[in-house]
Every structure is written in structure tokens, then in C-alpha cells.
C-alpha positions as CSV (number, residue, x, y, z in Angstrom):
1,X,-6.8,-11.1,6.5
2,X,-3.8,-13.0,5.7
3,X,-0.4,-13.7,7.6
4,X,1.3,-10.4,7.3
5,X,-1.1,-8.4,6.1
6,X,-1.6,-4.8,7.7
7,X,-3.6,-5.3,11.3
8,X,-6.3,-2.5,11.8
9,X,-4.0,-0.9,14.4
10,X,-1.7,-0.4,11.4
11,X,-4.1,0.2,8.9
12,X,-5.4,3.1,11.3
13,X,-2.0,5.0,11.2
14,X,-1.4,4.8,7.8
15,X,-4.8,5.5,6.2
16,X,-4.7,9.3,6.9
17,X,-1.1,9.6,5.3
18,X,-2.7,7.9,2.2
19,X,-3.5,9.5,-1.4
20,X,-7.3,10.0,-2.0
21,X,-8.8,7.7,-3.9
22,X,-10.1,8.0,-7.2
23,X,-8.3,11.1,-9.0
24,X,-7.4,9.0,-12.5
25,X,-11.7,9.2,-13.5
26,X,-12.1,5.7,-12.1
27,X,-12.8,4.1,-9.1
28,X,-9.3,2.8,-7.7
29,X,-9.2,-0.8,-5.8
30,X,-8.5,-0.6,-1.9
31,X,-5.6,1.1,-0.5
32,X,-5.4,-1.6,2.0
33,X,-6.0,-4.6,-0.5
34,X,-3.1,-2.9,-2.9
35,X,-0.9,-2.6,0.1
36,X,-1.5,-6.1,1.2
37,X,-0.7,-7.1,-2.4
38,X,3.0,-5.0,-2.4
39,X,3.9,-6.2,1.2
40,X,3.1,-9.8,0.0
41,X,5.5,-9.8,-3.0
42,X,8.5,-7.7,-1.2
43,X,8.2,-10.6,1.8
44,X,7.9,-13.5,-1.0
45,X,9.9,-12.1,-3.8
46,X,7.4,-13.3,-6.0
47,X,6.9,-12.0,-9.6
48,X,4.2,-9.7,-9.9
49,X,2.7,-12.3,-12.3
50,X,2.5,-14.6,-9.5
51,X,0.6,-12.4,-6.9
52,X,-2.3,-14.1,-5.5
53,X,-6.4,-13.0,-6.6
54,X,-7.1,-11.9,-3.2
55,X,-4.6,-9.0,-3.6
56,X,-6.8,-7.8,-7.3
57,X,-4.9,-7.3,-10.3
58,X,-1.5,-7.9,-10.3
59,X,-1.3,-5.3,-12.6
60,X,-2.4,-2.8,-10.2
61,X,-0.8,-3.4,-7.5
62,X,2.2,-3.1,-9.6
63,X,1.2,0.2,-11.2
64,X,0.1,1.4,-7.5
65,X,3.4,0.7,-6.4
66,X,5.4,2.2,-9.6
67,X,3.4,5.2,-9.9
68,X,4.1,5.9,-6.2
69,X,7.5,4.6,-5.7
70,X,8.1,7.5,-8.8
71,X,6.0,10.8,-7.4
72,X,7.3,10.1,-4.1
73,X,4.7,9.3,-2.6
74,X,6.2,6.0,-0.6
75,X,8.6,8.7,0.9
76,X,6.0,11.0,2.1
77,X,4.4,8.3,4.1
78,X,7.1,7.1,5.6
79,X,8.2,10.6,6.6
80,X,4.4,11.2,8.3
81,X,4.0,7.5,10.0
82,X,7.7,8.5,11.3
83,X,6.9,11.8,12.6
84,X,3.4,10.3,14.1
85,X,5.5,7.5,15.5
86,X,7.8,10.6,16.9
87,X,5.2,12.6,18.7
88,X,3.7,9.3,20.1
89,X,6.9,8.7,22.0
């Protein structure tokens, strides 16, 4: 695990709120790597291009983060780890 990647405490709260895995016909890389990969270019401001191999393809973390910046899906998480975060106190 790098610096600022997603601690298992976080990991834990936002794996439930996650879309299943799969649903394209293929097998889909790790939420959590993908995640790592996204959170590692918005704190660097790196090109995609430039994203290191530990996060996979840059190509998929880019179309992971597209494809659910565009359904909404971004949105919907943050709406459920906010309510969570809510009932928690």
C-alpha cells in the first residue's frame, strides 16, 4: 500500500457502496487498485499516461473513472458513505 492510498478502515466503508464487479462479460481489475489509481492522479495531477503500473492500466482507471463520473455513480457513493458517516454520528 502506497502513501495515500485507501487504509482498510476506509476500504471497509466504501466496498459495500461499490458497483459489482464484472457486468461488461469480463473480469474487471480491483475496485480498490482502480481507486488507488484515480486518488493518485487527482492528488498528483498527473496525466493519465503517466500513472504508475501498480495502479494497472492507465487506461482503466481512466475509463473506471469516466464511465462512473458519467452514470453517476461517483455521486451515489458519496451520497451512501455520507449518510453512513451520518448515522455513525
Amino acid at each position: 500500500m502506497g502513501r495515500g492510498d485507501l487504509t482498510s478502515a476506509e476500504w471497509v466503508r466504501l466496498q459495500p457502496h461499490l458497483p459489482s464487479p464484472g457486468q461488461r462479460g469480463g473480469r474487471w481489475n480491483d475496485h480498490r487498485t482502480v481507486i488507488n489509481g484515480i486518488l493518485f492522479r487527482v492528488r498528483t495531477g498527473i496525466p493519465w499516461r503517466d500513472l504508475p503500473e501498480r495502479f494497472g492500466s492507465w487506461k482503466t482507471v481512466y475509463e473506471r473513472h469516466r464511465r462512473w463520473s458519467a452514470d453517476g455513480t461517483w455521486d451515489r457513493i458519496l451520497t451512501a458513505v455520507q449518510a453512513d458517516a451520518d448515522l455513525a454520528g
